[in-house]
C-alpha positions as CSV (number, residue, x, y, z in Angstrom):
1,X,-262.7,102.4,26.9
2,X,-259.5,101.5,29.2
3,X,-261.1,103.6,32.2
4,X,-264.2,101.1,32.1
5,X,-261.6,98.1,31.4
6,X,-260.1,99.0,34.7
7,X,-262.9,99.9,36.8
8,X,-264.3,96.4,35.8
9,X,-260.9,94.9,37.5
10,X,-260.9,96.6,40.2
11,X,-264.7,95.7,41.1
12,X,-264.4,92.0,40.0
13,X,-261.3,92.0,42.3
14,X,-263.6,93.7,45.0
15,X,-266.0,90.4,44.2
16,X,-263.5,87.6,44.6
17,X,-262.7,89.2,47.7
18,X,-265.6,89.7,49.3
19,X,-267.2,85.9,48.2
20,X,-263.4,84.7,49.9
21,X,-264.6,86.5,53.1
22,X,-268.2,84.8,52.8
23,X,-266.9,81.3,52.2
24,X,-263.8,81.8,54.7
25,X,-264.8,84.7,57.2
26,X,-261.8,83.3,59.3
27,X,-259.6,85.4,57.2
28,X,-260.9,88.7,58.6
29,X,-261.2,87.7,62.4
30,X,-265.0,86.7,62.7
31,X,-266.1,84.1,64.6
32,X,-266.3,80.7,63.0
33,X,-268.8,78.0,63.4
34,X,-270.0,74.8,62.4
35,X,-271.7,75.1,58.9
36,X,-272.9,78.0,56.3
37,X,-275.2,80.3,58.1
38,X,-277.7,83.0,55.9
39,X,-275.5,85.9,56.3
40,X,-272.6,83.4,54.7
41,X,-274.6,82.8,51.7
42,X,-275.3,86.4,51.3
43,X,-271.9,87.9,51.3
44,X,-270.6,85.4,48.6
45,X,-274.1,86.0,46.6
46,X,-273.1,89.7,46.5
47,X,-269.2,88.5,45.4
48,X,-270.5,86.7,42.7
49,X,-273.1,89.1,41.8
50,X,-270.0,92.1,41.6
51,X,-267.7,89.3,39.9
52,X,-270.3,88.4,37.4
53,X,-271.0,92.4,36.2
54,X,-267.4,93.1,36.3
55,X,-266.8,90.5,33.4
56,X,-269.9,91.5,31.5
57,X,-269.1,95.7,31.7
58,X,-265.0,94.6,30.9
59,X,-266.5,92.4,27.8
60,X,-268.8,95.1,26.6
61,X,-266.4,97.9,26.6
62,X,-263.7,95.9,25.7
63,X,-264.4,93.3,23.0
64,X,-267.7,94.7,21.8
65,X,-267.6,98.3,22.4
66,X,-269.9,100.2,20.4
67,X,-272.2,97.1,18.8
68,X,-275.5,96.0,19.6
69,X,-275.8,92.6,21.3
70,X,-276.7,90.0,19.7
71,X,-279.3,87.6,20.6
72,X,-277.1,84.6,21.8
73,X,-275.4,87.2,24.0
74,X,-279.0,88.5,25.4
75,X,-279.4,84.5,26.1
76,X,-275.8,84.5,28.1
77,X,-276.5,88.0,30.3
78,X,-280.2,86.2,31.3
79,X,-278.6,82.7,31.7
80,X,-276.7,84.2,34.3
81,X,-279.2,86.1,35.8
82,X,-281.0,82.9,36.0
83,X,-278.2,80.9,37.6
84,X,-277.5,83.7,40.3
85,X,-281.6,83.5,41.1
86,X,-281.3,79.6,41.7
87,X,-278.1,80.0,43.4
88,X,-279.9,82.4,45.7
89,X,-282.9,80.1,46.0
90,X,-281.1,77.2,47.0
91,X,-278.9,79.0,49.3
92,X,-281.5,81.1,51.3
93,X,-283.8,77.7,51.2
94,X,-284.1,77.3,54.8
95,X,-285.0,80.8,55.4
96,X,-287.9,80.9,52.7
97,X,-289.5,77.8,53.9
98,X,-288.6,74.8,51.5
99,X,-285.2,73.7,52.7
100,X,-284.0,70.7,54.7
101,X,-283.3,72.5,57.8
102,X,-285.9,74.7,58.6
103,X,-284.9,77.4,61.2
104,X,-286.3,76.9,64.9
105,X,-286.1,78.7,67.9
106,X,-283.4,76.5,69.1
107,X,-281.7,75.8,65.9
108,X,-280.2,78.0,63.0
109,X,-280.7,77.0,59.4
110,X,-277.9,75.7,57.6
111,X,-277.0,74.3,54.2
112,X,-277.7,71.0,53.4
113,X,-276.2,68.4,50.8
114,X,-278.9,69.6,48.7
115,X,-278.6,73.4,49.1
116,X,-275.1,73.3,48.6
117,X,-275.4,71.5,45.5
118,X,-277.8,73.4,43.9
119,X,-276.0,77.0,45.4
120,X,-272.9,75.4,43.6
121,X,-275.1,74.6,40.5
122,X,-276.6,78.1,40.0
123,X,-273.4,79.7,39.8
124,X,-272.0,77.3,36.9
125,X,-274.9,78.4,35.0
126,X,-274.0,81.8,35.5
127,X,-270.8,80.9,34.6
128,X,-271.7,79.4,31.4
129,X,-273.8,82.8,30.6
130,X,-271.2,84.7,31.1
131,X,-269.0,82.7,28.4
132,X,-271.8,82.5,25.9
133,X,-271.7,85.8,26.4
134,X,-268.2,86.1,25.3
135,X,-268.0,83.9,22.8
136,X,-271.0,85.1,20.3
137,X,-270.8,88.5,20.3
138,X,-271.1,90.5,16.7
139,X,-268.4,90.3,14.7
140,X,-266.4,93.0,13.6
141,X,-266.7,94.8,10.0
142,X,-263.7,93.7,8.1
143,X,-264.2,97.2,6.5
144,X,-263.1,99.5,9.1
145,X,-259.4,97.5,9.0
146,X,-259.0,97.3,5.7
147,X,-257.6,94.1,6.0
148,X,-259.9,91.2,4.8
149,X,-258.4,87.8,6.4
150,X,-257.4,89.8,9.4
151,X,-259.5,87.8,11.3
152,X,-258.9,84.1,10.0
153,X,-256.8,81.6,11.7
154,X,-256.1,79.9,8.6
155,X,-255.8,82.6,5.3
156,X,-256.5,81.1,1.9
157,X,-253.1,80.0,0.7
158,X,-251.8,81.9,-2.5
159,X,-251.2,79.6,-5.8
């Protein structure tokens, strides 16, 4: 369980770096230029994407290995999903056809006030999936520890 623990560090660090060299490609000696280009939106989609199954595989194997899902986690793991896909669509908007700057010969799109706001939007909700998803796992059979309040924050008090 502490190999997949670690792999999912090391792969979620792999994602915050890669969506630091999409939103900043500065950092790594590429040419900079006015706005967020397609290619921009695509490297920090594929951060987030790596950052986002990194916390799910360290949360399965770490918190719940060994038990089924439950549905409010389901819920979380497609609420993120979800959020990545809007994420995407706002982002790549210009390129498939519905965004505010579309892309002409002598122009390259770019994101807009919208675009960015709903790019920025998709990945809170993945965000908030992958807390859900945290926070209403199974719980754990008091039986296998033996100890009954292990588990309470605040134990019956003894008269």
């Amino acid at each position: 369980m502490e190999k997949y623990a670690q792999i999912s560090i090391t792969v979620g660090a792999l994602g915050v770096v890669i969506t630091l060299i999409g939103l900043f490609p500065g950092i790594i000696g590429l040419e900079t230029v006015r706005g967020v280009g397609v290619l921009q939106v695509l490297v920090i989609l594929a951060g987030f994407s790596l950052l986002f199954l990194s916390a799910y595989v360290f949360m399965k194997w770490s918190f719940y290995a060994g038990l089924h899902n439950t549905l409010a986690q389901d819920i979380g793991l497609r609420l993120t999903l979800t959020g990545l896909l809007i994420a995407a669509a706002g982002g790549l908007a210009d390129v498939l056809g519905f965004g505010s700057h579309p892309s002409t010969p002598t122009t390259r799109p770019l994101l807009g006030h919208w675009q960015a706001a709903t790019f920025v939007g998709g990945f809170l909700i993945a965000s908030s999936g992958v807390i859900i998803y945290a926070l209403f796992g199974p719980p754990r059979d008091s039986d296998e520890s033996g100890d009954e309040d292990e588990g309470d924050l605040f134990p019956p008090e003894a008269d």
